[in-house]
Backbone as numpy.savetxt, mean C-alpha at the origin, in Angstrom:
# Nx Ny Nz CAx CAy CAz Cx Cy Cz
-6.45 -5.44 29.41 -5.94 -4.75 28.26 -4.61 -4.10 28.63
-3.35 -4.43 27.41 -2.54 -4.06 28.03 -2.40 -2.43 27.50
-1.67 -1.37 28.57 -1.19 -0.20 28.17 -0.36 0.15 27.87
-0.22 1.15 26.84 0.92 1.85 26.13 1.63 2.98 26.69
2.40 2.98 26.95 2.96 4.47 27.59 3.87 5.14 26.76
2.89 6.11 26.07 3.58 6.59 24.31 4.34 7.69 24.75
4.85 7.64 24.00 5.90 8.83 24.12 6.28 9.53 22.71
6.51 10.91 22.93 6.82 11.93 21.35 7.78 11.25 20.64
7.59 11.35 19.84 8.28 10.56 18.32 7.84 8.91 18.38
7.01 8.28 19.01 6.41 6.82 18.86 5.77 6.76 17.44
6.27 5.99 16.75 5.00 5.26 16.09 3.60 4.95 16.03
2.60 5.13 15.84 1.30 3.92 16.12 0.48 4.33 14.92
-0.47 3.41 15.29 -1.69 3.12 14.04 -2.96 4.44 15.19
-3.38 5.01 14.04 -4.48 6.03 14.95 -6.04 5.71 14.30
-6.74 6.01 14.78 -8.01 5.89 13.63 -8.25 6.96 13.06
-8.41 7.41 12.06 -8.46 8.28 11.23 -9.88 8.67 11.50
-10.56 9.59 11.84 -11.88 9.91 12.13 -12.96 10.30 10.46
-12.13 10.78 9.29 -12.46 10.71 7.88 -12.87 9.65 7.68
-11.72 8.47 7.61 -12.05 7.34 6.96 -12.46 6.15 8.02
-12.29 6.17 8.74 -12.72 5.22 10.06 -11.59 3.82 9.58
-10.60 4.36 9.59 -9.65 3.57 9.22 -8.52 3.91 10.10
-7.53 2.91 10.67 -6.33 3.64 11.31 -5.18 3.52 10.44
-4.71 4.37 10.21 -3.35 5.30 9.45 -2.03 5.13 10.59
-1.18 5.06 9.80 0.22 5.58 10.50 0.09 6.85 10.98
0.82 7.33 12.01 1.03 8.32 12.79 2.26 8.59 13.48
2.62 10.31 13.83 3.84 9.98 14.71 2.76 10.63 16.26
2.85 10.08 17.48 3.05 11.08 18.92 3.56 12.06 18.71
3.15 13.14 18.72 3.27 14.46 19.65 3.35 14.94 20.68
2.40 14.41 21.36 2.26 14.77 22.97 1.32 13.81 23.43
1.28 13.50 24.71 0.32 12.91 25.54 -0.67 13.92 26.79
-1.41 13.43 26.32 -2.85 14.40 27.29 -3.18 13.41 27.85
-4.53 13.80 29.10 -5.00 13.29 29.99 -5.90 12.45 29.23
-5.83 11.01 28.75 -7.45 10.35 28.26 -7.06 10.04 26.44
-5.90 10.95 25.89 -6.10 11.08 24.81 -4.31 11.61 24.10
-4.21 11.54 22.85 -3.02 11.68 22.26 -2.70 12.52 21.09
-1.96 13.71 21.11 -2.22 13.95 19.76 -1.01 13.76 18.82
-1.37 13.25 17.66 -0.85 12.97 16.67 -0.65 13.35 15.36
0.40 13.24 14.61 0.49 13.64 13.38 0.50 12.26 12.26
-0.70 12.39 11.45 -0.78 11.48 10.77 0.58 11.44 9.42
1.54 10.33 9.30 2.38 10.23 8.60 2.07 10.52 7.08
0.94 9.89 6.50 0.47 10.32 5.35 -0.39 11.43 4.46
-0.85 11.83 5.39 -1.36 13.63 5.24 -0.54 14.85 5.93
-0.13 14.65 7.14 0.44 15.60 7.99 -0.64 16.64 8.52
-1.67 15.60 8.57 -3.09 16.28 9.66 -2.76 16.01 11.18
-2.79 16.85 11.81 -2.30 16.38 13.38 -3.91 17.02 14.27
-4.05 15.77 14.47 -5.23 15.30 15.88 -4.85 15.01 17.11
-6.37 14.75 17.70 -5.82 14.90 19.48 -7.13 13.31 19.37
-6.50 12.58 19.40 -7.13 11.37 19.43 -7.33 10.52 20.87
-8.24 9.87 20.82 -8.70 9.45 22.00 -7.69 8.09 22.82
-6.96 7.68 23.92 -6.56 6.42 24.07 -6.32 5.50 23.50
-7.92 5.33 23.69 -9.27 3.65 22.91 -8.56 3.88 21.61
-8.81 5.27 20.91 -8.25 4.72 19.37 -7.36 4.68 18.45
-6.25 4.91 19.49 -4.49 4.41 19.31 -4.16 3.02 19.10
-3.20 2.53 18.60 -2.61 0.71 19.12 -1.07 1.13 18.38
-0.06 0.24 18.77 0.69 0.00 18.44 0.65 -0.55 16.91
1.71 -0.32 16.15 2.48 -0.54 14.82 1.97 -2.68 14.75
1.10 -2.64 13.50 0.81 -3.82 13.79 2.15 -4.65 12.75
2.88 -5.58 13.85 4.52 -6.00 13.17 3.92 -7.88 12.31
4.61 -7.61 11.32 5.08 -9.17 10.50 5.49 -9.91 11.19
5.61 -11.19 10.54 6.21 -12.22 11.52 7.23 -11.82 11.20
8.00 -11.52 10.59 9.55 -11.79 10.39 9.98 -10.51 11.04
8.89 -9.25 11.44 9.36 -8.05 11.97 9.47 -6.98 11.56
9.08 -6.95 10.00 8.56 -5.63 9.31 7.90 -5.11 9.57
7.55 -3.25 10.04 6.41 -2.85 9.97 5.86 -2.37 8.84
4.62 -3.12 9.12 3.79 -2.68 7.81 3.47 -1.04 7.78
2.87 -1.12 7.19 2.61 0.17 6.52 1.30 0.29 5.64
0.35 1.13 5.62 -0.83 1.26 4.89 -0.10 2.56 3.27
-0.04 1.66 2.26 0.18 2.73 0.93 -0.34 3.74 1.02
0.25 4.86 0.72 -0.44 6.02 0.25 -1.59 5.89 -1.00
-2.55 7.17 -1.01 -2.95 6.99 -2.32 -2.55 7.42 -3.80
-1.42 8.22 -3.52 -0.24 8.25 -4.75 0.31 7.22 -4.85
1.03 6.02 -3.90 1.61 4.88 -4.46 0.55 3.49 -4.63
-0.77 3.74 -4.71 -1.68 2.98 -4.96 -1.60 3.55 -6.36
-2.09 4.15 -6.64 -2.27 4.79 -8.43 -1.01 4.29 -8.63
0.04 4.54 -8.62 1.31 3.95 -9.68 1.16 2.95 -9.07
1.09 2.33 -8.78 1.16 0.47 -8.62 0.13 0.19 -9.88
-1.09 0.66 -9.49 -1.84 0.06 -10.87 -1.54 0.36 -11.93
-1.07 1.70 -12.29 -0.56 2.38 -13.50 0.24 1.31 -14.06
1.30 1.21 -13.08 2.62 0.16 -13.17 2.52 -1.13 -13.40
1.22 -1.48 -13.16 0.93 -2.97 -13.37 -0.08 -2.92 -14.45
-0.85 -1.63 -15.04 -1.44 -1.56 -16.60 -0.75 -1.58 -17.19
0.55 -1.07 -17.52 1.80 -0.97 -18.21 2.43 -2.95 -18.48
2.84 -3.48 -17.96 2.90 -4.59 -17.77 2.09 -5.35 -18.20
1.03 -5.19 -17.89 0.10 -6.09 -18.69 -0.01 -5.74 -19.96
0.04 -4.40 -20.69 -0.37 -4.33 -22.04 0.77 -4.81 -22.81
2.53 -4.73 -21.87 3.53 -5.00 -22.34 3.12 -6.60 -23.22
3.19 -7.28 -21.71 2.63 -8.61 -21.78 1.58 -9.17 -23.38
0.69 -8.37 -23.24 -0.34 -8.59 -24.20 0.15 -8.44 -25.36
1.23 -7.55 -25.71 2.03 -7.41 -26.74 2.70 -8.31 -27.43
3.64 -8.80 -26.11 4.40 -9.82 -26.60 3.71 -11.20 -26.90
2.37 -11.22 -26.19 1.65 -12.76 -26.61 1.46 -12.45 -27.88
0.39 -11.20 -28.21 0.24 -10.87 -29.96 1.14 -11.33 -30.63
2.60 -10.53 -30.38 3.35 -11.06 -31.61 3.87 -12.41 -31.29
4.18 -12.70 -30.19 4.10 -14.39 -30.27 2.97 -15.27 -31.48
1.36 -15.02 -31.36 1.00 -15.60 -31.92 0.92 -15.14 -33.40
1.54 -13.89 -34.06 1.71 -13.54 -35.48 2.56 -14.81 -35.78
3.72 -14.54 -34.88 5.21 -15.39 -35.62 4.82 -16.66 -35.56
3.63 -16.92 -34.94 3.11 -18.27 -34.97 2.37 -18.60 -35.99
1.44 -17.92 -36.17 1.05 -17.79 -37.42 1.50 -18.23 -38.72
2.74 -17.32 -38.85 3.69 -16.73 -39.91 4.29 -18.11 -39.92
4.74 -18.80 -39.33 5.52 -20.12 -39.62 4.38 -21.07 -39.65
3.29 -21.38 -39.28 2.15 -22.31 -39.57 2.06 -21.79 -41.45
1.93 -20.85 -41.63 2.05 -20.11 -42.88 2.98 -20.76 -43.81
4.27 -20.72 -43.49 5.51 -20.99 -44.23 5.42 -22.41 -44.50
4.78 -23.32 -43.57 4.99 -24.52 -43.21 3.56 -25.05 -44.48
2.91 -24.60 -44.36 2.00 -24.71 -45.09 1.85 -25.24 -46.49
2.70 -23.62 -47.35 3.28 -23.54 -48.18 4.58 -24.61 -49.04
5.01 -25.03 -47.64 6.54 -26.01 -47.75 5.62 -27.76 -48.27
4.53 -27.34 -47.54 4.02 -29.12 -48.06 2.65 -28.92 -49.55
2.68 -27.89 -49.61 1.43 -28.10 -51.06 2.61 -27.89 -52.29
C-alpha cells in the first residue's frame, strides 16, 4: 500500500464518521497514526485515522471531482423541476395548436 505524506493545506477524501461516506477535506496537521482535518463542506474539523484518508479521486482527463453539497443537490432538482414543467408546457401548447389546425382543417373540407 502506497503512502501519503500529507501535508497542511493538501486536499483528500476523509471518511466522514456521520455518514460513513468520504467528503472533501483540507489537512491541518499531521499526528502520529492519524490526521486532522477540516471537512470542505461543513467546516467540521476531525482528527481522523491514516486508514481513513486517500487522496482526491482524479478523472481521466484530470478533473477533481468533487462530492455536491446538499444545497447544490436541492437546486439541481429544483432546477431540473423547473425545466421539466417548462417543457411540459410547451408540449401542451404544442398539442392545442395542433389541435386547433386539425380543427381548422376540418372545417376547410365539410
Amino acid at each position: 500500500m502506497l503512502t501519503v505524506d500529507w501535508k497542511p493545506g493538501d486536499k483528500c477524501q476523509a471518511l466522514n464518521p456521520d455518514t460513513n461516506q468520504f467528503n472533501e477535506a483540507e489537512v491541518l496537521c499531521k499526528g502520529d497514526g492519524y490526521l486532522q482535518i477540516k471537512y470542505i463542506d461543513t467546516g467540521i474539523i476531525a482528527n481522523i485515522l491514516l486508514s481513513n484518508v486517500r487522496k482526491m479521486k482524479k478523472r481521466r482527463w484530470g478533473e477533481v471531482t468533487t462530492t455536491p453539497t446538499p444545497v447544490e443537490v436541492k437546486k439541481t432538482a429544483i432546477d431540473k423541476r423547473k425545466k421539466e414543467k417548462e417543457e411540459n408546457k410547451t408540449e401542451s401548447k404544442r398539442q392545442a395548436e395542433m389541435e386547433q389546425a386539425k380543427e381548422l382543417e376540418k372545417k376547410n373540407w365539410l
